[in-house]
N, C-alpha and C positions, 0 to 999 in steps of 0.2 A: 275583304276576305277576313273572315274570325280564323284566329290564331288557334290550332292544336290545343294549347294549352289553355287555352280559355273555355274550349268545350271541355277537355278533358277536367278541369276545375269544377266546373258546372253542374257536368252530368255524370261523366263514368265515374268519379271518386264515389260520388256519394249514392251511384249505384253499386259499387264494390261494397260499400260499408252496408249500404242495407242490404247485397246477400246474404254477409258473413253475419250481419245481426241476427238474421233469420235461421240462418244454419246455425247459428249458438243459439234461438229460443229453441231452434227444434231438438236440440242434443241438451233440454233441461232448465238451461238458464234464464234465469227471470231477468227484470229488466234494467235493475238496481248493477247485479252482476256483471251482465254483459257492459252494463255504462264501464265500471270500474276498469274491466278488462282491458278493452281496448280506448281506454281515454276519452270516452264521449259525454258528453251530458245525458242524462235519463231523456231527457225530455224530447234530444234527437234521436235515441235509441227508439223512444215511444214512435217517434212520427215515420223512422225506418218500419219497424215494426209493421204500422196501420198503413205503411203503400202511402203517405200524403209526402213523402222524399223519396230520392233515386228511382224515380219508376221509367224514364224514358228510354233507358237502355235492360238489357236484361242481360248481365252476363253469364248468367247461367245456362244461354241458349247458346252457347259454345261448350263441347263438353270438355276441352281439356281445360277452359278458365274454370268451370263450374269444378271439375278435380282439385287445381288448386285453391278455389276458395273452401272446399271440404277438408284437405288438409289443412288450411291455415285453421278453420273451428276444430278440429280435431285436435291441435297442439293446444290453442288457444282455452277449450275447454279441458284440454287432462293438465299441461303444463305452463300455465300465462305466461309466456315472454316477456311481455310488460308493454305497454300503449305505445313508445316509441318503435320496438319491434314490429307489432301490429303493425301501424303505417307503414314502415316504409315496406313490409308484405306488399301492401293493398298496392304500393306503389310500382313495388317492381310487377306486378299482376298486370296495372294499368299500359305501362311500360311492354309489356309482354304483349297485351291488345291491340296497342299505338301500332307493334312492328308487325302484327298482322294482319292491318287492313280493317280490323274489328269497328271500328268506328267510320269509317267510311261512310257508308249510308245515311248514318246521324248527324256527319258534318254538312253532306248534303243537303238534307233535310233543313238544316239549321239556314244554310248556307249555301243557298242554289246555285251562287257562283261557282262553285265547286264542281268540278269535274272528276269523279274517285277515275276514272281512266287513264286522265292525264298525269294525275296528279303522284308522287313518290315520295313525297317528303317524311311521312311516318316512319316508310321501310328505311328509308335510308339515316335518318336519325339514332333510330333506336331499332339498329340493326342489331346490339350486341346481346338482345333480350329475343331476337326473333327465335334463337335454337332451345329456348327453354320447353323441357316438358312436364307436363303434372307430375307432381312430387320432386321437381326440382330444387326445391327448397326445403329437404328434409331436416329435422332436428339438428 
């Protein structure tokens, strides 16, 4: 059995990074900027960017994740918190996903032993992020 946190390492981080890359090139920022903002190298910002990172999950097809990652560009574009800030967003965002079931399907996928039916470990782990809602995390 692959461990939560291995998927979640793998694929939702660095699907969260490339929505928010993406919602910051679309609110203006080039790609030098958005590196600076949230701590990443140009060169992953570029590959977020061009879809060849984060593409297996899409959190944007949730709409209250897709909320919070437009707040977090939102802030991130008028007022940079600063790349530690950024993470640990993305983090608690992930976290927010874990205790919804939101990766379920992709652990299967990944991991046919997997039973999303039987299984409860997400909910019950990171139960104390399941009652967050968009804009949760306001300024």
């Amino acid at each position: 059995m692959r461990s939560v946190f291995e998927i979640a390492a793998r694929h939702l981080h660095p699907a969260l990074r490339r929505a928010l890359a993406r919602e910051l090139w679309r609110r203006g920022l080039g790609v030098s900027e958005i590196a600076r903002r949230t701590g990443l190298s140009k060169s992953l910002v570029s590959r977020y960017l061009s879809g060849e990172r984060g593409g297996l999950i899409d959190p944007l097809g949730y709409p209250d994740v897709a909320a919070m990652i437009r707040d977090l560009a939102d802030r991130v574009a008028e007022n940079p918190p600063g790349p530690p800030a950024v993470e640990a967003e993305l983090i608690r965002i992930a976290l927010y996903m874990l205790s919804h079931r939101y990766l379920c399907g992709l652990h299967e996928r990944i991991d046919p032993s997997i039973d999303p039916s039987k299984c409860n470990i997400c909910p019950e782990l990171f139960a104390a992020y399941r009652g967050a809602s968009p804009g949760w995390k306001k300024g």
